[in-house]
C-alpha positions as CSV (number, residue, x, y, z in Angstrom):
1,X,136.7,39.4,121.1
2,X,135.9,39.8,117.5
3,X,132.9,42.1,118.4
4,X,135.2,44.7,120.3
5,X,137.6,44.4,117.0
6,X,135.3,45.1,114.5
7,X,134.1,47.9,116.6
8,X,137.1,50.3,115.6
9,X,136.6,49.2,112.4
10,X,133.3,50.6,111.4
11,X,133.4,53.3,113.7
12,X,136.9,54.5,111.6
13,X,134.9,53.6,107.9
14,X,132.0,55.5,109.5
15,X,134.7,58.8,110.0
16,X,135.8,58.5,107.0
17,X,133.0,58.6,105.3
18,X,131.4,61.3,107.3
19,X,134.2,63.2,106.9
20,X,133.9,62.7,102.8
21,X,130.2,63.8,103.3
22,X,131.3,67.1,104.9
23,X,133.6,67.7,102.7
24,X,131.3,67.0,99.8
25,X,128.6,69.3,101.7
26,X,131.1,72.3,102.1
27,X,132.2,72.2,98.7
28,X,128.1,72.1,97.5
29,X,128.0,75.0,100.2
30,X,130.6,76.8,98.5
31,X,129.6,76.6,94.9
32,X,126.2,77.7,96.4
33,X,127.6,80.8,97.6
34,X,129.6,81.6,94.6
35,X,126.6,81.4,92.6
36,X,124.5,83.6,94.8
37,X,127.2,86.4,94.2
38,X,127.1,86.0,90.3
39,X,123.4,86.3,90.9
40,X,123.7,89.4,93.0
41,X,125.9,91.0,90.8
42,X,123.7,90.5,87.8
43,X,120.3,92.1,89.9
44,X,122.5,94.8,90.8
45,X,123.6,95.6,87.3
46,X,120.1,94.9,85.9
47,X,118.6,97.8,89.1
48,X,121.4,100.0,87.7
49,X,120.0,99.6,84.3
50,X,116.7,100.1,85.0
51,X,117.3,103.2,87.1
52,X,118.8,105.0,83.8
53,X,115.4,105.0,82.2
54,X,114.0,106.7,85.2
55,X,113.4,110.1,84.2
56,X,112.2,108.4,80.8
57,X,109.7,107.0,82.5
58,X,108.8,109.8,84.5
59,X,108.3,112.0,81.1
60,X,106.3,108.7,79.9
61,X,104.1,108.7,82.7
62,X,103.2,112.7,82.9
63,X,102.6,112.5,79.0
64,X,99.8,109.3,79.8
65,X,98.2,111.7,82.7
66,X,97.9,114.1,80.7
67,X,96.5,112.3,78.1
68,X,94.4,110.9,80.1
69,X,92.7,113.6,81.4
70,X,89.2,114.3,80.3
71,X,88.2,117.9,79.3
72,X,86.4,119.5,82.7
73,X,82.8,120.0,82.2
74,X,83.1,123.6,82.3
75,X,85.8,123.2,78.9
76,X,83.6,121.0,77.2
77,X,80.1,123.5,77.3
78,X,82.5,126.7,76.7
79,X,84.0,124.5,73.5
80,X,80.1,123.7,72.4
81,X,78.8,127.1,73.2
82,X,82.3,128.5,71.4
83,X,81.5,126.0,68.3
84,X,77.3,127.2,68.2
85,X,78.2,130.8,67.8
86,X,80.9,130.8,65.6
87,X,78.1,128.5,63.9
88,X,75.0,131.1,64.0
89,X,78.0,133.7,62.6
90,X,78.4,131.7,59.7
């Protein structure tokens, strides 16, 4: 009969102690969560930020195209031919 008695026992200590656990995990679950909307606020004021600049960049980005651009080969022997005569005038 001791068996059967200490039965109740463990299987009450076991509830109780799972019942801690889930507590324990709710409460990690929760914190979790909170945390994920801090994060989520911060990326969405850090996008909102960004997007200001987004015409500055766009200005930024024509200026380096057009930078970039090499003279078409048409330009460049006009500009030679241009620079030989105004040479040969001289």
């Amino acid at each position: 009969m001791a068996a059967t008695t200490a039965a109740p026992h463990d299987g009450s200590y076991f509830e109780k102690q799972r019942a801690l656990l889930v507590n324990e995990v709710a409460a990690s679950m929760e914190n979790v969560l909170q945390n994920i909307n801090k994060l989520n606020r911060s990326l969405e004021g850090v996008i909102a930020v960004g997007n200001e600049f987004s015409q500055v960049e766009g200005l930024w980005s024509q200026l380096e195209n057009f930078m970039a651009k090499e003279p078409a080969p048409e330009e460049t022997k006009d500009a030679k031919e241009g620079a030989t005569e105004e040479n040969a005038r001289q």
